[in-house]
C-alpha positions as CSV (number, residue, x, y, z in Angstrom):
1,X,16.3,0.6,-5.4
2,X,12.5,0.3,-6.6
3,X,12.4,-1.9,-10.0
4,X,10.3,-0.5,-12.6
5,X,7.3,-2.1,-14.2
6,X,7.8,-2.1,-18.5
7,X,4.6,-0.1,-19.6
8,X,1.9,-2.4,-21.6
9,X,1.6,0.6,-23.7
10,X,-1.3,3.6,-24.8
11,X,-3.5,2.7,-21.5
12,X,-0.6,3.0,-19.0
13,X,0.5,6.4,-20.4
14,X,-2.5,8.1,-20.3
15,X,-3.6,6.1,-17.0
16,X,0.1,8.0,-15.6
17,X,-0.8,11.1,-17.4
18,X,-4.4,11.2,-15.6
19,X,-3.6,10.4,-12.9
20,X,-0.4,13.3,-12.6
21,X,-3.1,15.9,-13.7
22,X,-4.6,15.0,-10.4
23,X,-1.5,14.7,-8.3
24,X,-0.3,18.4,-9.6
25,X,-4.0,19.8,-8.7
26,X,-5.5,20.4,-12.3
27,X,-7.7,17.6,-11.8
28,X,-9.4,18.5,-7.9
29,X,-11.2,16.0,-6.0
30,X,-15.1,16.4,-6.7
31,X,-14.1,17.8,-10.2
32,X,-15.6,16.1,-13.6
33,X,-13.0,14.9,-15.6
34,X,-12.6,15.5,-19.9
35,X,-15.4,13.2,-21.6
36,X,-13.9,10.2,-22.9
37,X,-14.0,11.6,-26.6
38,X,-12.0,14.5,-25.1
39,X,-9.5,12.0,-24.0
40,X,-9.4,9.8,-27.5
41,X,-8.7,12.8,-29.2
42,X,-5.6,14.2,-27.1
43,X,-3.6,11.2,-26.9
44,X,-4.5,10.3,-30.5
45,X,-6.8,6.5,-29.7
46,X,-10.1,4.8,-29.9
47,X,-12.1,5.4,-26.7
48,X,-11.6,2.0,-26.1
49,X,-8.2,2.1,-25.3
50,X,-9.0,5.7,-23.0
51,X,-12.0,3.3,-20.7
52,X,-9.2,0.4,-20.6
53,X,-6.6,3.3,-18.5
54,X,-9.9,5.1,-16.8
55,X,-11.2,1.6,-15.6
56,X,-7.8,1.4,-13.7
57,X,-8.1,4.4,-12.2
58,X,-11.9,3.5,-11.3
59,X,-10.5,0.0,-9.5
60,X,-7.7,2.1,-7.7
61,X,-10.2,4.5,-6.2
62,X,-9.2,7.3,-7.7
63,X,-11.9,8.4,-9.8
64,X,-15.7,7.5,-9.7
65,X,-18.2,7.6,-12.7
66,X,-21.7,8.2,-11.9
67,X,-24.7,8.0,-14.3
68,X,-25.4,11.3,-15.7
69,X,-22.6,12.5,-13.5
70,X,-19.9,11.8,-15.7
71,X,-16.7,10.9,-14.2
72,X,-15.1,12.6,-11.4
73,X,-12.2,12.6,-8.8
74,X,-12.9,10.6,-6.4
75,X,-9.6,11.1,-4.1
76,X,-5.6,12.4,-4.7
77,X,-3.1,10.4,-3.7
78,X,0.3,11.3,-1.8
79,X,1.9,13.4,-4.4
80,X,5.0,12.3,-3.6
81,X,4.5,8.9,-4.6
82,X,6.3,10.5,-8.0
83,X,9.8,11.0,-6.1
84,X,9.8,7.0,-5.5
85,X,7.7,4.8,-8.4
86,X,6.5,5.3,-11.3
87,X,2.8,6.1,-11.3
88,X,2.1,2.8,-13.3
89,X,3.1,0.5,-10.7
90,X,0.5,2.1,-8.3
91,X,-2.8,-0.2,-9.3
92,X,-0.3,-3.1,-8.3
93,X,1.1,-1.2,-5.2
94,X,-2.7,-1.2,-4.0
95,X,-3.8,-4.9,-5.6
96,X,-0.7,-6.0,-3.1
97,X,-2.0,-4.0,0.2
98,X,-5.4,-5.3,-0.9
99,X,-4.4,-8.7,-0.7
100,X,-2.2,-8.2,2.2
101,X,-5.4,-6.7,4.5
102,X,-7.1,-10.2,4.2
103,X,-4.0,-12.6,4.4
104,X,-2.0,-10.8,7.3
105,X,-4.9,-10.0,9.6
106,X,-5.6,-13.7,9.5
107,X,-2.4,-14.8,10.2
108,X,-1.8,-11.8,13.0
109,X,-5.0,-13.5,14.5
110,X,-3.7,-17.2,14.0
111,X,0.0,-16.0,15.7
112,X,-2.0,-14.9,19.0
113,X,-3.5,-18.3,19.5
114,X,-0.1,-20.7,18.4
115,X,2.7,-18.0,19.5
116,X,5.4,-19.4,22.0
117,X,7.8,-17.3,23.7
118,X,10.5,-17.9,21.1
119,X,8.4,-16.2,18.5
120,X,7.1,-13.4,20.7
121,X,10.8,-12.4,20.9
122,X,11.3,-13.0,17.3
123,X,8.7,-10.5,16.5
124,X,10.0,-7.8,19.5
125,X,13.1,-7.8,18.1
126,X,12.2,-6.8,14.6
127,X,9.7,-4.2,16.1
128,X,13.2,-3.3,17.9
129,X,15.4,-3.1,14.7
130,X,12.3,-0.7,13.4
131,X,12.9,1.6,16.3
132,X,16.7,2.0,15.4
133,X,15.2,2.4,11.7
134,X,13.6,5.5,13.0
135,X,16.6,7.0,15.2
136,X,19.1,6.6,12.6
137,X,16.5,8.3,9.7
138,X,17.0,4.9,7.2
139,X,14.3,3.6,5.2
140,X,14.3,0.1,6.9
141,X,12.3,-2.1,4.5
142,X,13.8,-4.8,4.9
143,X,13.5,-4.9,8.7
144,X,9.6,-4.0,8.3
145,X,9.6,-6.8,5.9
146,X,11.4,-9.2,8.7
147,X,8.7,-7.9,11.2
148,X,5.9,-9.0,9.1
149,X,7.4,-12.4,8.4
150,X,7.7,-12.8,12.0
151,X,4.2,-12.8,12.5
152,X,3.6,-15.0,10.2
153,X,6.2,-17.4,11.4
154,X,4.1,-17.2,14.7
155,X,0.8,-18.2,13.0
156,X,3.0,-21.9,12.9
157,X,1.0,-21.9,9.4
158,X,3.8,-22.3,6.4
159,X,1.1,-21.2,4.2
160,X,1.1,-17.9,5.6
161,X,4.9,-18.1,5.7
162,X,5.0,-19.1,1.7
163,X,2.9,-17.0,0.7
164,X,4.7,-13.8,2.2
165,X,7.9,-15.5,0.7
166,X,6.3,-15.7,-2.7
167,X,5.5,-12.1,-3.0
168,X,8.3,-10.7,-1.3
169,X,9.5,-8.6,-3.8
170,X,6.2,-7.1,-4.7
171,X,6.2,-6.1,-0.6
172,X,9.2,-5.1,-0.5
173,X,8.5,-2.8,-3.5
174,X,5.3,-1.1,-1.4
175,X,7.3,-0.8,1.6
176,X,9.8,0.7,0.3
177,X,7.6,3.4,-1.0
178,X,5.6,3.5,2.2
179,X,8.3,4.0,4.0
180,X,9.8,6.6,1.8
181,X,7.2,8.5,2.2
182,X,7.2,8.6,6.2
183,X,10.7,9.7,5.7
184,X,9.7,12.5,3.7
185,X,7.0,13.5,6.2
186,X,7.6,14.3,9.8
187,X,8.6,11.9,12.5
188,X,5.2,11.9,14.3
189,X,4.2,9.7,11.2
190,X,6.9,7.6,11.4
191,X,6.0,6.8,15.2
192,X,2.5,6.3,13.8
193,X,3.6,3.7,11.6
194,X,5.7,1.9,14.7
195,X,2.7,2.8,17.2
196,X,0.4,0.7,14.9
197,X,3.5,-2.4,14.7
198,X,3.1,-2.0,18.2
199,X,-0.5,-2.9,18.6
200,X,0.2,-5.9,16.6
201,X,3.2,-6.9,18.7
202,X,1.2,-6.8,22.1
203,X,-1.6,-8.1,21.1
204,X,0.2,-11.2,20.0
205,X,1.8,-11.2,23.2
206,X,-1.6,-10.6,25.0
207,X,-2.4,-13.8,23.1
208,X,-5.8,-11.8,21.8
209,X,-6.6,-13.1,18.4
210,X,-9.4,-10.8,17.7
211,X,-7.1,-7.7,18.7
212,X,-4.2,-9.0,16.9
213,X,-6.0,-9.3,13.6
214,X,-7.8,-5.8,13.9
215,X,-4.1,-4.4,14.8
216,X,-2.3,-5.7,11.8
217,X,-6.0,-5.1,9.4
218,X,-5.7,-1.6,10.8
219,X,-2.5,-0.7,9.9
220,X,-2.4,-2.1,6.3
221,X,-5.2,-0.1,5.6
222,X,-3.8,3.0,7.1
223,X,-0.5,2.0,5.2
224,X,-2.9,2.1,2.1
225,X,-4.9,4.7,2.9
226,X,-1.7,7.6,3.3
227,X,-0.4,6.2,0.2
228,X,-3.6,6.7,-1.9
229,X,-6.0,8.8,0.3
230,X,-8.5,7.7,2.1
């Protein structure tokens, strides 16, 4: 079950209402946007408190604002992001991948150099329990949480293994959606997902850094990317 963030108020709701105009299709990609004073006077506020919800969707990618352009839509994310979190926790959703890209490509590249045999295995078998995860149609984000953590555990950095204890609820909260998602899709995107685990996985075991880190860079930003369009 996916926790759900408390709004902060006015700019969340009309950062979730935006940004499910755009989901539903009435805001298309390349389309302008209502002007800000539009906006103030729908939901009722200062124009302040519209830029504070329209500068979120700016950071998240979504829309773009371009002098003497206005402000247009910049990209749609999965629409069915809807059927498993609510829209406000998205901006977090992406801070976390964000922060994830840098951290777990470093230590993907640091487990190629220190892995021993013990933790090669350690991470095969997660990548194994993510096969049955696909066979038996679960959702599995705990074992692709477990898969990750191996990896780090291979770096034989505990900073790397902290900090993906510190923030394992927030990954276990974008996995869950990611991985919702795939379930909703078709299976050649789950194997996508376990093809890209598997580049980590034998490039680790190839004991090529360089590889390893593009591997596990490449498939947190794909992970990203299907969640909130490329």
């Amino acid at each position: 079950m996916i926790n759900e963030r408390k709004s902060t108020g006015l700019p969340d709701k009309i950062y979730g209402d935006i940004l499910n105009r755009i989901l539903e299709g009435e805001y298309k990609e390349g389309e302008r946007l209502p002007t800000e004073h539009a906006l103030a006077e729908r939901f009722d506020t200062s124009r302040p408190t519209v830029r504070e919800a329209l500068a979120r969707l700016r950071a998240d990618g979504i829309i773009v604002t371009r002098h003497g352009s206005g402000t247009t839509v910049a990209r749609r994310p999965d629409p069915d992001v809807r059927r498993f979190a609510p829209l406000e926790t998205l901006s977090d959703i992406r801070r976390c991948y964000e922060f994830r890209i840098v951290t777990e490509a470093g230590a993907a590249s640091l487990a190629a150099h220190m892995a021993e045999e013990d933790d090669i295995a350690a991470i095969e078998r997660a990548w194994d329990e993510l096969e049955r995860v696909i066979e038996t149609q679960g959702i599995g984000a705990k074992d692709d949480f477990a898969f990750h953590l191996a990896v780090a555990r291979a770096s034989k950095n505990q900073f790397f293994i902290t900090m993906m204890s510190f923030i394992e609820e927030q990954i276990a909260f974008s996995m869950n959606l990611s991985r919702n998602l795939s379930l909703v899709k078709t299976l050649e995107r789950q194997r996508l997902v376990q093809a890209e685990h598997r580049a980590v996985l034998d490039a680790i075991r190839s004991h090529d850094a360089l590889a390893a880190g593009d591997a596990m860079r490449a498939h947190l930003m794909n992970a990203r990317d299907r969640m909130f369009g490329s």
